[in-house]
C-alpha positions as CSV (number, residue, x, y, z in Angstrom):
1,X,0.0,0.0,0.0
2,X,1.2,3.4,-0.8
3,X,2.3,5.9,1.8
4,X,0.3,8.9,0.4
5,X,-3.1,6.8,0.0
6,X,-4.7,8.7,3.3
7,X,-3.7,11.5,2.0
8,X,-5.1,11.2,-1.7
9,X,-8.5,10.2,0.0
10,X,-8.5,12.9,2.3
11,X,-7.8,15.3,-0.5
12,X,-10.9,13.7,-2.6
13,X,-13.6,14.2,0.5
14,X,-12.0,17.8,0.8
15,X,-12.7,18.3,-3.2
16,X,-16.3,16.2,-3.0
17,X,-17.2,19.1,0.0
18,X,-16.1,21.9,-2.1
19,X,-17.9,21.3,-4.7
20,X,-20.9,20.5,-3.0
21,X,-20.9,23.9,-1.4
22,X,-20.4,25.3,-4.6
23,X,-23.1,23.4,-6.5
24,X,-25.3,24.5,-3.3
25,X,-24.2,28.2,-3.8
26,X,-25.3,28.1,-7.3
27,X,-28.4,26.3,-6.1
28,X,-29.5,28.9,-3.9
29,X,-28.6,31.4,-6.3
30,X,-30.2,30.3,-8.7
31,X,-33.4,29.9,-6.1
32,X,-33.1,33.6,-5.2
33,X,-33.2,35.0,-8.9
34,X,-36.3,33.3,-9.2
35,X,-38.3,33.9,-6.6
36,X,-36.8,37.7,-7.1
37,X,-38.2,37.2,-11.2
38,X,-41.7,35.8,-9.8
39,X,-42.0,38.9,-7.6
40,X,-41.0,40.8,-10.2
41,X,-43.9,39.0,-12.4
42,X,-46.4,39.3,-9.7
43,X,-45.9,43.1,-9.6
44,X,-46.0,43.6,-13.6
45,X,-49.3,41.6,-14.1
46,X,-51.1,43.6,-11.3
47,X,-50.1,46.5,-13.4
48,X,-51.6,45.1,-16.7
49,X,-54.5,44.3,-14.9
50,X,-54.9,48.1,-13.6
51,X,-53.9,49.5,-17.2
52,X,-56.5,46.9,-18.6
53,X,-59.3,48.4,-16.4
54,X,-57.8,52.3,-17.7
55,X,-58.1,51.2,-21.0
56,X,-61.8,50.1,-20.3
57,X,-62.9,53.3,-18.5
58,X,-61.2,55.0,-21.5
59,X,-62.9,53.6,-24.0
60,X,-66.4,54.2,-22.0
61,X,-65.2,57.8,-22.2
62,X,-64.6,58.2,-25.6
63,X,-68.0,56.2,-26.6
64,X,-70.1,58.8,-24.0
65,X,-67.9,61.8,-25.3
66,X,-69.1,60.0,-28.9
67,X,-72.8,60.5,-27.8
68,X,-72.2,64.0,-26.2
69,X,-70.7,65.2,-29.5
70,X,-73.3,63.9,-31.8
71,X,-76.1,65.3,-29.4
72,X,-74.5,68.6,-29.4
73,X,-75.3,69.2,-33.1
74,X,-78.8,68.6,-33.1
75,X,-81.3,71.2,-32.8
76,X,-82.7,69.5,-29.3
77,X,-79.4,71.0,-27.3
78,X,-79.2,74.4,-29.5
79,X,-83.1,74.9,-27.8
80,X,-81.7,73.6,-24.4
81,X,-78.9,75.7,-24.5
82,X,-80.7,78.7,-25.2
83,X,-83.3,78.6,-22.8
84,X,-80.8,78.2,-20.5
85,X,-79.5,82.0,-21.8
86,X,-82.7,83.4,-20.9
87,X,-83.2,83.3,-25.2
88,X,-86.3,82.9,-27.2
89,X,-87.8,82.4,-30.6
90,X,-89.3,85.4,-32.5
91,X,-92.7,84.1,-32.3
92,X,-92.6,82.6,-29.0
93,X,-94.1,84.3,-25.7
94,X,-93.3,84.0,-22.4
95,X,-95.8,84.3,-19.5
96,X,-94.2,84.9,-15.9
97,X,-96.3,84.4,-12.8
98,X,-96.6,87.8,-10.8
């Protein structure tokens, strides 16, 4: 038997360690970026989720503002408007209570 064979398998458990604490570094490094790029996830789909809901109030707004702008070029809001101004037609008579 060879005189350094102790030492040659002492040398081998000393390597197997190492590298078992580096495979287990790398490990839970690798477990930290993920759960960092879940979070990360998480946090960006609640945002779609609250842009998606703008983006429907916004399109509610631009179908009322649709309505109001149609309905402001009929004759119905030119009569509202004007009555509102204290305005008249020619032909048309007011009566006020005394």
């Amino acid at each position: 038997m060879p005189k350094n064979y102790g030492k040659k398998k002492r040398t081998h458990k000393a390597a197997m360690i190492m590298i078992f604490f580096v495979v287990a570094f790398f490990c839970g490094t690798l477990y930290i970026s993920n759960r960092s790029s879940e979070e990360e996830l998480d946090k960006l789909n609640e945002e779609k989720d609250k842009l998606m809901a703008q983006i429907e109030d916004e399109e509610k707004r631009t179908l009322e503002l649709e309505e109001l702008r149609v309905y402001v070029k009929t004759m119905k809001y030119v009569e509202e408007r004007a009555k509102q101004l204290g305005l008249v037609y020619p032909n048309e008579i007011i009566y006020k209570p005394k």
